[in-house]
C-alpha positions as CSV (number, residue, x, y, z in Angstrom):
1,X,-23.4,94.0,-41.0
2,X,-22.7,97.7,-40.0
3,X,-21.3,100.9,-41.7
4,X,-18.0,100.4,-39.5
5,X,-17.1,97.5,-40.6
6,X,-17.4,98.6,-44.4
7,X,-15.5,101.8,-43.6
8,X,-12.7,99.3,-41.9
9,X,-12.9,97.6,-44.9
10,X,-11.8,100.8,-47.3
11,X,-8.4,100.9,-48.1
12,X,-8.0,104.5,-47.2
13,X,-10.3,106.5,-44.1
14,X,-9.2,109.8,-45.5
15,X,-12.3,112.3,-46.2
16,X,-11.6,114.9,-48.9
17,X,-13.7,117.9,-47.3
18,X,-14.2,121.8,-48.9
19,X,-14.4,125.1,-47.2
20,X,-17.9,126.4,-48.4
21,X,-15.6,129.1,-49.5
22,X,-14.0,127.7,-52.0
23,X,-14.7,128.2,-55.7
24,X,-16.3,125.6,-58.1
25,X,-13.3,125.8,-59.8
26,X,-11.3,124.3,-57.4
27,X,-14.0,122.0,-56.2
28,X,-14.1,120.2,-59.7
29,X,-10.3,120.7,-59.9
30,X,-10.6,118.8,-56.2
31,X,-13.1,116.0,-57.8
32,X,-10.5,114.8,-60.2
33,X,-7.3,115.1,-58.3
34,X,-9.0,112.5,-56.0
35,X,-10.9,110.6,-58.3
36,X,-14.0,110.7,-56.3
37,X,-17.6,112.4,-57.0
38,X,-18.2,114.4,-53.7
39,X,-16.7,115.9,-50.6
40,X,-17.9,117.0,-48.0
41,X,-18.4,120.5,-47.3
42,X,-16.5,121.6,-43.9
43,X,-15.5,125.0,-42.3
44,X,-13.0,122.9,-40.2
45,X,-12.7,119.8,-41.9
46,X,-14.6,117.7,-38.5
47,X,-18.0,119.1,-39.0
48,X,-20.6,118.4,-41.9
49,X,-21.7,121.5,-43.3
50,X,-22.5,120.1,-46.7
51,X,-22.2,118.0,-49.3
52,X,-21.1,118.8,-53.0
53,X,-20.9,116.2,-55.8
54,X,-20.2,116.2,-59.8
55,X,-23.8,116.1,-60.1
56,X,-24.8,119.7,-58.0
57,X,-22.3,121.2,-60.6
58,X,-23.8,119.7,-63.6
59,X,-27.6,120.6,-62.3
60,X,-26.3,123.9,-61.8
61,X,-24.6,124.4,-64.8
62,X,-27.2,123.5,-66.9
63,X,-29.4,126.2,-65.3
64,X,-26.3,129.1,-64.9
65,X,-23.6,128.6,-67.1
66,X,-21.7,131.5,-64.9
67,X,-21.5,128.7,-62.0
68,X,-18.2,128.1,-62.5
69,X,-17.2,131.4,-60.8
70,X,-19.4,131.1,-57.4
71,X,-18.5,129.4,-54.3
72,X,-19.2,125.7,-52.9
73,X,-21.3,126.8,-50.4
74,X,-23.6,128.2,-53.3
75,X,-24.5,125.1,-55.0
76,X,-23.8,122.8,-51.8
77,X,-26.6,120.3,-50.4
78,X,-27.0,121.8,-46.8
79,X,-29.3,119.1,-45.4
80,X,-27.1,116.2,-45.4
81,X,-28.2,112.5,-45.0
82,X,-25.7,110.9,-42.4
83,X,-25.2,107.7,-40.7
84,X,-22.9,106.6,-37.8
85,X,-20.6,103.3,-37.3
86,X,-23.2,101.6,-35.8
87,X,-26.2,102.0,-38.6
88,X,-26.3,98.4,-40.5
89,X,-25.8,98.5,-44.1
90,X,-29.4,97.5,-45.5
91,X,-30.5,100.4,-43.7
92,X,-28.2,102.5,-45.4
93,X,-28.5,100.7,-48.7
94,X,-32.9,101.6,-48.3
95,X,-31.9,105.3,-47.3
96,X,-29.5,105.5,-50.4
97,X,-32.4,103.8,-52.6
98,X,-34.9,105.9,-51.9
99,X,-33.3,109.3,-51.3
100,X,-31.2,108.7,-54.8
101,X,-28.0,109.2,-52.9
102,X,-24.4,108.3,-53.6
103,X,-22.5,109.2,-50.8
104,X,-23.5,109.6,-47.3
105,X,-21.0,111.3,-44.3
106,X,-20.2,108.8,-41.4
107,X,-20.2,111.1,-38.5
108,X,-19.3,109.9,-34.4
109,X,-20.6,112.3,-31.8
110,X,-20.6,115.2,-34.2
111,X,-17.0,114.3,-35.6
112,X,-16.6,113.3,-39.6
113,X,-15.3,110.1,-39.5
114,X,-15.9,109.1,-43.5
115,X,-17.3,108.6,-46.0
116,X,-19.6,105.8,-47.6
117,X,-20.3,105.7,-51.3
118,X,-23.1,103.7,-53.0
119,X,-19.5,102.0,-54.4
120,X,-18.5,101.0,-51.2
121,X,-21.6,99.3,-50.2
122,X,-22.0,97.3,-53.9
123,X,-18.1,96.1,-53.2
124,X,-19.1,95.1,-49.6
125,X,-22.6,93.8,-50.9
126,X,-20.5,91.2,-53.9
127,X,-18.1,90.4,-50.8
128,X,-20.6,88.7,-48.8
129,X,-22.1,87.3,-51.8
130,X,-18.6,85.7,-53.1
131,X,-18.0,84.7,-49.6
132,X,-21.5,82.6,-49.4
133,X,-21.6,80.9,-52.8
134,X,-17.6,79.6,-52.0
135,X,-19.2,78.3,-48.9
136,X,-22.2,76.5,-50.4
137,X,-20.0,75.6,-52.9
138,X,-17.7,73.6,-49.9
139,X,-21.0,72.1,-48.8
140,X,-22.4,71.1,-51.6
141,X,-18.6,69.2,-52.7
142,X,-17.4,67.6,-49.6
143,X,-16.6,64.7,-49.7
Protein backbone atom coordinates (compact mmCIF):
# COMPACT_ATOMS: atom_id res chain seq x y z
CA UNK A 1 0.00 0.00 0.00
CA UNK A 2 1.30 3.50 -0.79
CA UNK A 3 0.64 7.20 0.51
CA UNK A 4 -1.28 7.85 -2.89
CA UNK A 5 -3.62 5.67 -2.64
CA UNK A 6 -4.56 6.80 0.97
CA UNK A 7 -4.59 10.46 -0.18
CA UNK A 8 -7.04 9.13 -3.26
CA UNK A 9 -8.91 7.70 -0.61
CA UNK A 10 -9.59 11.28 1.41
CA UNK A 11 -12.65 12.73 0.66
CA UNK A 12 -11.22 16.12 0.08
CA UNK A 13 -7.18 16.84 -1.40
CA UNK A 14 -7.45 20.39 -0.24
CA UNK A 15 -4.27 21.51 2.06
CA UNK A 16 -5.05 24.33 4.45
CA UNK A 17 -1.50 26.10 4.29
CA UNK A 18 -0.32 29.64 6.42
CA UNK A 19 1.85 32.42 5.38
CA UNK A 20 4.68 32.36 8.08
CA UNK A 21 3.46 35.79 8.41
CA UNK A 22 0.47 35.30 9.83
CA UNK A 23 -0.46 35.75 13.46
CA UNK A 24 -1.23 32.93 15.95
CA UNK A 25 -4.31 34.40 16.27
CA UNK A 26 -5.43 33.59 13.01
CA UNK A 27 -3.63 30.39 12.81
CA UNK A 28 -5.74 28.90 15.79
CA UNK A 29 -8.70 30.94 14.39
CA UNK A 30 -7.59 28.78 11.04
CA UNK A 31 -7.38 25.41 13.16
CA UNK A 32 -10.97 25.46 14.08
CA UNK A 33 -12.62 26.81 10.99
CA UNK A 34 -11.18 23.68 9.37
CA UNK A 35 -11.48 21.30 12.01
CA UNK A 36 -7.95 20.04 11.57
CA UNK A 37 -4.81 20.19 13.99
CA UNK A 38 -2.06 21.58 11.48
CA UNK A 39 -1.29 23.38 8.31
CA UNK A 40 1.22 23.70 6.64
CA UNK A 41 3.33 26.65 6.68
CA UNK A 42 3.72 28.14 2.89
CA UNK A 43 4.86 31.55 1.48
CA UNK A 44 3.08 30.52 -1.77
CA UNK A 45 0.91 27.91 -0.74
CA UNK A 46 3.10 25.02 -3.15
CA UNK A 47 6.15 24.91 -1.10
CA UNK A 48 6.73 23.49 2.58
CA UNK A 49 8.15 25.95 4.63
CA UNK A 50 6.82 24.63 7.83
CA UNK A 51 4.51 22.98 9.73
CA UNK A 52 2.31 24.44 12.72
CA UNK A 53 -0.13 22.29 14.77
CA UNK A 54 -2.44 22.84 18.02
CA UNK A 55 0.30 21.42 19.84
CA UNK A 56 3.45 24.11 18.90
CA UNK A 57 0.79 26.64 20.27
CA UNK A 58 0.08 24.94 23.46
CA UNK A 59 4.12 24.09 24.02
CA UNK A 60 4.54 27.60 23.36
CA UNK A 61 2.06 28.94 25.41
CA UNK A 62 2.89 27.26 28.31
CA UNK A 63 6.40 28.77 28.17
CA UNK A 64 5.17 32.62 26.82
CA UNK A 65 1.80 33.39 27.51
CA UNK A 66 2.42 36.64 25.11
CA UNK A 67 2.50 33.93 22.08
CA UNK A 68 -0.72 34.72 21.07
CA UNK A 69 0.56 37.97 19.49
CA UNK A 70 3.71 36.68 17.38
CA UNK A 71 3.67 35.20 14.01
CA UNK A 72 3.49 31.50 12.61
CA UNK A 73 6.69 31.53 11.41
CA UNK A 74 7.78 32.00 15.21
CA UNK A 75 6.63 28.99 16.73
CA UNK A 76 6.55 26.92 13.29
CA UNK A 77 8.54 23.39 12.94
CA UNK A 78 10.96 24.40 10.10
CA UNK A 79 12.47 20.84 9.51
CA UNK A 80 9.56 19.10 8.24
CA UNK A 81 9.22 15.31 7.85
CA UNK A 82 7.68 14.61 4.26
CA UNK A 83 6.85 11.74 2.13
CA UNK A 84 5.81 11.46 -1.62
CA UNK A 85 2.96 9.34 -3.37
CA UNK A 86 5.06 6.64 -3.86
CA UNK A 87 6.39 6.05 0.01
CA UNK A 88 4.26 2.77 1.33
CA UNK A 89 2.22 3.33 4.30
CA UNK A 90 4.18 1.04 7.05
CA UNK A 91 7.00 3.17 6.28
CA UNK A 92 5.10 6.13 7.04
CA UNK A 93 3.22 4.59 9.85
CA UNK A 94 7.36 3.67 11.53
CA UNK A 95 8.40 7.37 10.71
CA UNK A 96 5.11 8.72 12.42
CA UNK A 97 5.86 6.18 15.39
CA UNK A 98 8.99 7.07 16.13
CA UNK A 99 9.25 10.81 15.35
CA UNK A 100 5.80 11.32 17.51
CA UNK A 101 4.26 12.90 14.45
CA UNK A 102 0.73 13.53 13.39
CA UNK A 103 0.74 14.96 10.16
CA UNK A 104 3.20 14.66 7.56
CA UNK A 105 3.17 16.96 3.94
CA UNK A 106 2.92 14.84 0.79
CA UNK A 107 5.11 16.68 -1.57
CA UNK A 108 5.70 15.73 -5.82
CA UNK A 109 8.87 17.19 -7.21
CA UNK A 110 8.88 19.98 -4.72
CA UNK A 111 5.03 20.73 -5.16
CA UNK A 112 2.54 20.19 -1.87
CA UNK A 113 0.27 17.87 -2.95
CA UNK A 114 -1.35 16.96 0.82
CA UNK A 115 -1.62 16.10 3.59
CA UNK A 116 -1.54 12.70 5.68
CA UNK A 117 -2.56 12.61 9.25
CA UNK A 118 -1.91 9.80 11.74
CA UNK A 119 -6.05 9.73 11.28
CA UNK A 120 -5.88 9.04 7.80
CA UNK A 121 -3.60 6.15 8.06
CA UNK A 122 -5.66 4.47 11.33
CA UNK A 123 -8.96 4.85 8.87
CA UNK A 124 -6.92 3.32 5.96
CA UNK A 125 -5.14 0.76 8.47
CA UNK A 126 -9.14 -0.52 9.92
CA UNK A 127 -10.00 -0.51 6.03
CA UNK A 128 -7.83 -3.26 5.11
CA UNK A 129 -8.50 -4.94 8.30
CA UNK A 130 -12.45 -4.89 7.68
CA UNK A 131 -11.79 -5.86 4.21
CA UNK A 132 -9.62 -9.12 5.28
CA UNK A 133 -11.77 -10.51 8.14
CA UNK A 134 -15.13 -10.10 5.56
CA UNK A 135 -12.96 -12.19 3.32
CA UNK A 136 -11.88 -14.92 5.76
CA UNK A 137 -15.13 -14.73 6.95
CA UNK A 138 -16.43 -15.83 3.00
CA UNK A 139 -13.83 -18.61 3.24
CA UNK A 140 -14.39 -19.88 6.25
CA UNK A 141 -18.68 -19.97 5.35
CA UNK A 142 -18.84 -21.24 1.92
CA UNK A 143 -20.66 -23.58 1.25
Amino acid sequence: MRIGEVLSAKPSAEVVTISPDAGVRELIASLAEHNVGALIVSSDGTSVDGIVSERDVVRHLHHDGTVINNTVGAIMTDAVETCDEDTPLDELMKTMTDRRIRHVPVVHEGRLVGIISIGDVVKHKIGELQFERDQLDSYVHQT
